[in-house]
KOLFITI-794389 format. One line per field, with one value per residue: residue number from 1; chain; x, y, z of N, C-alpha, C in turn. Coordinates in pm, whole numbers. Example, Ala and Ser with C-alpha at 12.3 -4.5 7.8 and 13.67 -1.06 7.14 Angstrom:
% residues 2
num <- c(1/2)
cadena <- c(A/A)
n_c1 <- c(1319/1285)
n_c2 <- c(-569/-225)
n_c3 <- c(780/708)
ca_c1 <- c(1230/1367)
ca_c2 <- c(-450/-106)
ca_c3 <- c(780/714)
c_c1 <- c(1320/1290)
c_c2 <- c(-330/3)
c_c3 <- c(780/787)
END
This chain:
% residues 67
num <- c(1/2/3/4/5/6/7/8/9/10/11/12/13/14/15/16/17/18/19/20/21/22/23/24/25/26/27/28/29/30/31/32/33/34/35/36/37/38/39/40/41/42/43/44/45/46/47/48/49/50/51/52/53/54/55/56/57/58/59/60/61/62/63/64/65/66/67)
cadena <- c(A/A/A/A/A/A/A/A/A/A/A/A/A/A/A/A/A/A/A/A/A/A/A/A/A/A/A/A/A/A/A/A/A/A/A/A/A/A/A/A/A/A/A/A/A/A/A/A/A/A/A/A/A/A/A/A/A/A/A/A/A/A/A/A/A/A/A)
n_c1 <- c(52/-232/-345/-469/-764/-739/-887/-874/-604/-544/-701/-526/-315/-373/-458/-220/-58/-223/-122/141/152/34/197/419/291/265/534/634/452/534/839/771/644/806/1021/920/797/1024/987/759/651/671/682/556/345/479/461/188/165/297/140/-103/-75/-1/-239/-392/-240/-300/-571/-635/-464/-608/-829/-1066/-922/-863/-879)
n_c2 <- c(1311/1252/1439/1372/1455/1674/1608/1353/1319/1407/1188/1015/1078/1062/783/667/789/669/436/394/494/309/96/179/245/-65/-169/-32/-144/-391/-373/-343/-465/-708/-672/-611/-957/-1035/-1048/-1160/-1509/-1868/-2035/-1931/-1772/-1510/-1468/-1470/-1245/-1036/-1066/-967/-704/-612/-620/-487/-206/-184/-163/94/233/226/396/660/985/1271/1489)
n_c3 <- c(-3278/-3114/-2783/-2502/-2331/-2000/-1811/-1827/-1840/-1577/-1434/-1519/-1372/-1124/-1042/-1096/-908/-671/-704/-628/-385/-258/-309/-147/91/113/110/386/563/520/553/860/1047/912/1097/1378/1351/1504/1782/1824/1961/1875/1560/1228/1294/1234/947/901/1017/910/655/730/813/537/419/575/524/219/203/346/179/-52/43/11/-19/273/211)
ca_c1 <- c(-7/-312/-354/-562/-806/-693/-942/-859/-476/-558/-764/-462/-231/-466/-433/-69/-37/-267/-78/280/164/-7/342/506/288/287/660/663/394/631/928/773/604/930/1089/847/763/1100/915/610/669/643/667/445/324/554/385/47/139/326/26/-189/-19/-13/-353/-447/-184/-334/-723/-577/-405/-716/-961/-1053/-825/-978/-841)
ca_c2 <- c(1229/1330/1473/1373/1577/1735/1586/1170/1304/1426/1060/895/1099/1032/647/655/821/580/296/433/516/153/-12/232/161/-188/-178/25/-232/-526/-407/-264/-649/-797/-624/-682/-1070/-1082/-1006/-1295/-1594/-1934/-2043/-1952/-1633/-1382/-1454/-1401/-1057/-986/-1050/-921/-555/-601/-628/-370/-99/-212/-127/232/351/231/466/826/1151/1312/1637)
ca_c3 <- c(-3174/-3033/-2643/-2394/-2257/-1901/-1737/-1855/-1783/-1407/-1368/-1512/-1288/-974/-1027/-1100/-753/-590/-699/-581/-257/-237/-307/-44/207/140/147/502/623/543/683/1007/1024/952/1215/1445/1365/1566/1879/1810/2002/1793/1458/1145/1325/1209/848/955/1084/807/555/820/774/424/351/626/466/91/265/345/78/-153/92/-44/15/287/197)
c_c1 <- c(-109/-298/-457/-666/-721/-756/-921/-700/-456/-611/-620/-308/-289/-419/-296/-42/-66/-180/61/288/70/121/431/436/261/408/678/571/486/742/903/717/690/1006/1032/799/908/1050/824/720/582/627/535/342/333/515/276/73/176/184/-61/-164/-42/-130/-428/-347/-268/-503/-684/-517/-572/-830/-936/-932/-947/-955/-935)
c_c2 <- c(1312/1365/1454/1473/1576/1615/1434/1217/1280/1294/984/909/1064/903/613/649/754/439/308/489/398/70/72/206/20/-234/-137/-70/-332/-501/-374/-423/-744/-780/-705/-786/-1155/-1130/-1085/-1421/-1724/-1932/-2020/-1808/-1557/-1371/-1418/-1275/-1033/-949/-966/-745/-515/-565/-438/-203/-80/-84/8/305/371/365/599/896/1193/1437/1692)
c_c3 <- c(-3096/-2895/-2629/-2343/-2101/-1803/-1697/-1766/-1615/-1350/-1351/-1379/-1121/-984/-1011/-939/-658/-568/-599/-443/-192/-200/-185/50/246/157/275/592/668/587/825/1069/1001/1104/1322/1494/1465/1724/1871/1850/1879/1641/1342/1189/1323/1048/850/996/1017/664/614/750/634/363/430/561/279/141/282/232/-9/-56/40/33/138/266/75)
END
């Protein structure tokens, strides 16, 4: 079985990484947004903040390293 070059591996390990710290902070979004939607007055509002988080944790992970 052939190998990869280094360089495709390190991309595919970069993406890997991106994704798995996408789903963690979209997981730490939604429960800190569950929690929280306790605290929102009225119905149908504690979804909206939930997605809300979601999308804004998604927008972050995707932004460069700045290291």
């Amino acid at each position: 079985m052939p190998q990869s070059p280094p360089s495709l591996d390190n991309r595919r390990i970069a993406e890997n990484l991106r994704h798995a710290f996408e789903l963690t902070e979209l997981a730490l979004a939604l429960r800190q947004a569950t929690i929280e939607q306790r605290n929102v007055p009225g119905e149908g509002e504690g979804i909206t903040q939930v997605m809300h988080e979601i999308r804004l944790a998604k927008e972050q992970a995707w932004q460069p390293s700045q290291s």
